[in-house]
BALOBA-1460 file (C-alpha; in Angstrom, 3 decimals):
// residues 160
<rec num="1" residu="x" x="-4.332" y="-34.884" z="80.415"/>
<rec num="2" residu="x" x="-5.814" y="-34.579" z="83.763"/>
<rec num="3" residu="x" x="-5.454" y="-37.353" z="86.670"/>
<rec num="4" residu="x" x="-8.999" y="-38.533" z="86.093"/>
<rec num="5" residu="x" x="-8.698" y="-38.881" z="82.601"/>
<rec num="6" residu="x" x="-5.347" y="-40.937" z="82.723"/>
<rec num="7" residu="x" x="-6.797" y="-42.855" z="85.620"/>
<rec num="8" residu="x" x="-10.061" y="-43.568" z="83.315"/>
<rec num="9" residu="x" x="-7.802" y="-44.719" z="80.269"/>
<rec num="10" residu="x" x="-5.766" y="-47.215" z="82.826"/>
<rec num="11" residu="x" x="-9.092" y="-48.508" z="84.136"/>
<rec num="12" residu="x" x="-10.742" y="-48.712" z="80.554"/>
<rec num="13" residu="x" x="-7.066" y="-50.992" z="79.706"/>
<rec num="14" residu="x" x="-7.554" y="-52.955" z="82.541"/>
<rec num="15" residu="x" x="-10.905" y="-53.859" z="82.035"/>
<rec num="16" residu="x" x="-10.282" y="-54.875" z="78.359"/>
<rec num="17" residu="x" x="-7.359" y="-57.095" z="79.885"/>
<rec num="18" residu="x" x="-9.850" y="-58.867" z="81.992"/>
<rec num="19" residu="x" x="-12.394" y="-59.367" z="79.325"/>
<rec num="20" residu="x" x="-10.082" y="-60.714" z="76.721"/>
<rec num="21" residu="x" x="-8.061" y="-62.801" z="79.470"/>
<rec num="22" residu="x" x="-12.073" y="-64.301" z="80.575"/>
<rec num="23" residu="x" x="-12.964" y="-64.293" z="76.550"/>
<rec num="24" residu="x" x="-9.695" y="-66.422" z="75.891"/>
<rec num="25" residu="x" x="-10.640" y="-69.140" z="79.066"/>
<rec num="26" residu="x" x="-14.213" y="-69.539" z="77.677"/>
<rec num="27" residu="x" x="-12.684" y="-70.429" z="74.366"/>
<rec num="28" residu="x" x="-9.961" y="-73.235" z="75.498"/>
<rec num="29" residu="x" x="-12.662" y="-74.309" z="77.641"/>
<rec num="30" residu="x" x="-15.860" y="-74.658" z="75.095"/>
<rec num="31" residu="x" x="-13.362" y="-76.426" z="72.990"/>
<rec num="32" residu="x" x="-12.504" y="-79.229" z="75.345"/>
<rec num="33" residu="x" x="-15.809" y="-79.290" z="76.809"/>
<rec num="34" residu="x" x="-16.826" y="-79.435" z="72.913"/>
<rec num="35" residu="x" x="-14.068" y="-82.338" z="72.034"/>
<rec num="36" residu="x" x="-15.334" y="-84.854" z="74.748"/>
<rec num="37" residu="x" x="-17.414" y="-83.279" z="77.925"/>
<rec num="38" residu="x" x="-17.135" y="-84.514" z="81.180"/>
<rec num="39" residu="x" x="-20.255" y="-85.736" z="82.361"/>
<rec num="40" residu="x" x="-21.299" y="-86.257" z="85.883"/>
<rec num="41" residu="x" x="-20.533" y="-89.117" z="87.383"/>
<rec num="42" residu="x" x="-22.841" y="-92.012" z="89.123"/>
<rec num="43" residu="x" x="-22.443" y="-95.149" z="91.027"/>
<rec num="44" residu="x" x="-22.663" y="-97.980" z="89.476"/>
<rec num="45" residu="x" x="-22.020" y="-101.597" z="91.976"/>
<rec num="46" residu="x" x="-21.444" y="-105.166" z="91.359"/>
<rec num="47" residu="x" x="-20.636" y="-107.281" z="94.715"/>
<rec num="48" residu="x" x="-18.040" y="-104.937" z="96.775"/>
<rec num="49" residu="x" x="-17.008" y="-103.297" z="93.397"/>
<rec num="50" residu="x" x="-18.017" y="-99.655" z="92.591"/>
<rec num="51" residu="x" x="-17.663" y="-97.820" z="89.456"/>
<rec num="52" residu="x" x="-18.121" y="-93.782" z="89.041"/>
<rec num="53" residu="x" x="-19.417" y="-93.961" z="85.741"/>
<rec num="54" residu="x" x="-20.545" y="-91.436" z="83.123"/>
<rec num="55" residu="x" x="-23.818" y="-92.087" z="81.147"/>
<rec num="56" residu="x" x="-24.105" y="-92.307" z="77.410"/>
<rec num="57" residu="x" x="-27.925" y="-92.536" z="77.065"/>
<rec num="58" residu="x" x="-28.668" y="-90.266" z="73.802"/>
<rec num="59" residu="x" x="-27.084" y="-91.041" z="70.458"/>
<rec num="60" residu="x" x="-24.800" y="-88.563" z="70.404"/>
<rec num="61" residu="x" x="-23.206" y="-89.308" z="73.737"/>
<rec num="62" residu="x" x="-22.968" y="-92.801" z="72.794"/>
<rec num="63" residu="x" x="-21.091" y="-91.513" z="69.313"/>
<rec num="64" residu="x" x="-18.439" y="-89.844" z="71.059"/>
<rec num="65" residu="x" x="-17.568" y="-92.071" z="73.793"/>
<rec num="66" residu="x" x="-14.647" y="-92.131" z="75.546"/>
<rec num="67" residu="x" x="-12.920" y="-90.322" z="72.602"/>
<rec num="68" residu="x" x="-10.312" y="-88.059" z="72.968"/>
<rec num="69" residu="x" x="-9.494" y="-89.103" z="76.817"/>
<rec num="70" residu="x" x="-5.702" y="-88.806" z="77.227"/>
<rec num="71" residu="x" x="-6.354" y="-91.154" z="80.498"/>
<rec num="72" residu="x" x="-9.097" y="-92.600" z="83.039"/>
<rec num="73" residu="x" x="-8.597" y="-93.605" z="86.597"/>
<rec num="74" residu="x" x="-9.079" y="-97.334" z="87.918"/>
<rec num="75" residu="x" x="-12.847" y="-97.627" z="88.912"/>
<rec num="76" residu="x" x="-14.198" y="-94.762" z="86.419"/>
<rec num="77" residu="x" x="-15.699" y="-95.464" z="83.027"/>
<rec num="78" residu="x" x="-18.603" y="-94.637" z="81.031"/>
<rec num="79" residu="x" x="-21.942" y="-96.646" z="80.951"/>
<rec num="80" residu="x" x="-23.468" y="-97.097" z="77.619"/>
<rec num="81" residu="x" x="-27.448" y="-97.500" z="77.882"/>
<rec num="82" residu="x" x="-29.501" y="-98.487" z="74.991"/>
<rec num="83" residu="x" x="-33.490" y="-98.821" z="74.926"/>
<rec num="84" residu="x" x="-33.456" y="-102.437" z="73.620"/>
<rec num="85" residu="x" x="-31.090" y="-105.441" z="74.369"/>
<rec num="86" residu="x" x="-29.889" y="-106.569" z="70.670"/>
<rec num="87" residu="x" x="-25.940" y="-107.279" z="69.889"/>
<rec num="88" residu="x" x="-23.707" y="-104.256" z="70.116"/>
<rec num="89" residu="x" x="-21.212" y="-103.298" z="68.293"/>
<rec num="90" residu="x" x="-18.129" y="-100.892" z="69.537"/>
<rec num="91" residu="x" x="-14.652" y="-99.736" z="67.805"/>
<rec num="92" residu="x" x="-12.000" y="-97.462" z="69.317"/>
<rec num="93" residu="x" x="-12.008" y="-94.782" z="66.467"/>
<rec num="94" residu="x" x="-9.851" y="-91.286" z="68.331"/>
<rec num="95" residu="x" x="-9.971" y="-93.236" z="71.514"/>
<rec num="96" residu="x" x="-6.500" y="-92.826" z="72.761"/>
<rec num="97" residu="x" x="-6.657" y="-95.620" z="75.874"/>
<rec num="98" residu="x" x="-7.080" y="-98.835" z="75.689"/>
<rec num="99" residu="x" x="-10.252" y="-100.234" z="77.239"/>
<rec num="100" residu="x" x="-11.627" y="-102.973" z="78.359"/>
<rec num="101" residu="x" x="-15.999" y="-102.985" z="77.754"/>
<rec num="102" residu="x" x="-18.803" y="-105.181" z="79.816"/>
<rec num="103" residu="x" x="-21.823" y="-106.134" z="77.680"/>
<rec num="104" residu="x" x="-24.310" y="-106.475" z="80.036"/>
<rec num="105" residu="x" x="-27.889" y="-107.619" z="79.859"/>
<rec num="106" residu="x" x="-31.095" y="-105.876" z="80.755"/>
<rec num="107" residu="x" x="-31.264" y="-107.627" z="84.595"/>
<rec num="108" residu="x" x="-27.765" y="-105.951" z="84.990"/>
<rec num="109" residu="x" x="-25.829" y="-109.553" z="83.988"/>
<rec num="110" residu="x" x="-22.407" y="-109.344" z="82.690"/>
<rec num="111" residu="x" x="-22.194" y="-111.785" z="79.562"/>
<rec num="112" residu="x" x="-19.269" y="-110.950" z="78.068"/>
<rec num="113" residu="x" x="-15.674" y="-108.560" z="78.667"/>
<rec num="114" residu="x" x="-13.754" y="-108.077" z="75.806"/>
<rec num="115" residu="x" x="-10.553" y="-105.852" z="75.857"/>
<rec num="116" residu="x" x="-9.949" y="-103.034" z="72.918"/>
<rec num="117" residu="x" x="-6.877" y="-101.513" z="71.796"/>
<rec num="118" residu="x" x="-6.699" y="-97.922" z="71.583"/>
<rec num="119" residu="x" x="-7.176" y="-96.381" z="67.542"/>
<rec num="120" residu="x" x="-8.447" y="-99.771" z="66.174"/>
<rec num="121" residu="x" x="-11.214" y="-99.437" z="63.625"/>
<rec num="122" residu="x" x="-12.232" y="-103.274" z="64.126"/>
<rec num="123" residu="x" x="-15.736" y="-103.597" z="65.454"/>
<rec num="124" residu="x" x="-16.034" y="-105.365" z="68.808"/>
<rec num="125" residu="x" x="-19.129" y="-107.311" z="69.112"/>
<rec num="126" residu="x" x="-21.303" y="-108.677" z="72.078"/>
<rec num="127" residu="x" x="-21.624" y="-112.141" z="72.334"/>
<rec num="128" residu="x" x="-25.037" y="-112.019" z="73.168"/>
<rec num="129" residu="x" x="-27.797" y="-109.473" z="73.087"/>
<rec num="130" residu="x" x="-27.154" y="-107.007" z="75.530"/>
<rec num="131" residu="x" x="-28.611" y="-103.002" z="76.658"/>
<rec num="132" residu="x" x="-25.489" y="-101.882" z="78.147"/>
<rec num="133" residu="x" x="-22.145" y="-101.644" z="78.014"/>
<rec num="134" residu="x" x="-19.441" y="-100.099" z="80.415"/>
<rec num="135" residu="x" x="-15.926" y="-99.022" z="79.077"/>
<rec num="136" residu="x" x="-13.302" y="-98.559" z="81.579"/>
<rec num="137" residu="x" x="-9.614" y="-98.646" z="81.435"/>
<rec num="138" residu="x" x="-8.196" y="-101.691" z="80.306"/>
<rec num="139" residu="x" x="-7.875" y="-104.245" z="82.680"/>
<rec num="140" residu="x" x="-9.876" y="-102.858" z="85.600"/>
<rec num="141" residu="x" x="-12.098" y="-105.914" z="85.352"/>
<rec num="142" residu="x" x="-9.778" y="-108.048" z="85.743"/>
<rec num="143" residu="x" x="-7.888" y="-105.629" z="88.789"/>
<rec num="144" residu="x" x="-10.737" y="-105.679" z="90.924"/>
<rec num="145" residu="x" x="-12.304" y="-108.664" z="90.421"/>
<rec num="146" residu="x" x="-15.602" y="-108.189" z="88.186"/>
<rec num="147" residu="x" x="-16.243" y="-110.976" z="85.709"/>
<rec num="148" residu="x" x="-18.562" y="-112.695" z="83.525"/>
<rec num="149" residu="x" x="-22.274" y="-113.650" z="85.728"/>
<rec num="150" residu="x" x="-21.621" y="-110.696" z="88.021"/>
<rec num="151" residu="x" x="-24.590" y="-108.445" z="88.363"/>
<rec num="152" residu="x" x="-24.552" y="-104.644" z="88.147"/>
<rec num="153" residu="x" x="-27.083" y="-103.157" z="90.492"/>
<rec num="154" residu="x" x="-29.169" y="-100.950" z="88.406"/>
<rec num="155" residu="x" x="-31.495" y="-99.602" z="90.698"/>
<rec num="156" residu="x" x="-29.644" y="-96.184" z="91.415"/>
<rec num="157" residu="x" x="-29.858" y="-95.202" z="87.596"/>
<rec num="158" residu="x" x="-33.900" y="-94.970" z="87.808"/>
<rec num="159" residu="x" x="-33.918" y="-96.075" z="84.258"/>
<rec num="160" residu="x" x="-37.455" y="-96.794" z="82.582"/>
């Protein structure tokens, strides 16, 4: 065997490692991204209170939630947006936190925070009609000061 042809057999080796190693990273990582994406965040403010939320606008966003999170940081959440106001409904089915969830009316209005425990099946309903509903970790209202009557600004999200 001559030096080229060892050196092209040790190149050939290395460039299967690479592609397996990069084949392997795409995998783990289609998976998670699969289980429960990551969207991209935006701000959502009430008062001196800011949110980085993620947006559940299409059906199946708004079917998988926050499930699967293993945590979520003080001030982050997810923003559920509906088309109509009408009573919603939400359970905790795979969610792993607990949460605590805004329904909020189509001027932005809170009217009404309810707190969910993480893995319960028992539907958690609005008390009113509402369009949308933000999840975030369970007792973050409360932490920073955000309660029933405050007003989300929803200028920023350019909705219809």
């Amino acid at each position: 065997m001559t030096f080229l042809s060892r050196h092209f057999k040790h190149c050939i080796f290395d460039v299967l490692a690479v592609l397996i190693a990069l084949m392997a990273a795409g995998l783990l990582l289609s998976c998670q991204t699969e289980l429960n994406p990551v969207r991209e965040r935006v701000s959502l403010k009430t008062g001196k209170v800011e949110f980085l939320v993620e947006l559940a606008a299409n059906d199946q966003d708004r079917t998988m939630g926050l499930m699967h999170r293993s945590q979520l940081k003080l001030g982050h959440g997810m923003l559920f947006i509906y088309n109509d106001q009408e009573i919603r409904s939400f359970w905790m089915k795979n969610t792993l936190i607990p949460l605590s969830i805004a329904f909020v009316d189509s001027s932005g209005t809170i009217i009404d925070i309810q707190d969910m425990q993480a893995h319960n099946l028992s539907s958690v309903l609005s008390s009113g009609p509402a369009r949308f509903a933000l999840e975030v970790k369970k007792g973050a209202f409360l932490t920073l000061g955000v309660k029933i009557g405050d007003r989300f600004d929803l200028e920023a999200l350019n909705l219809p």
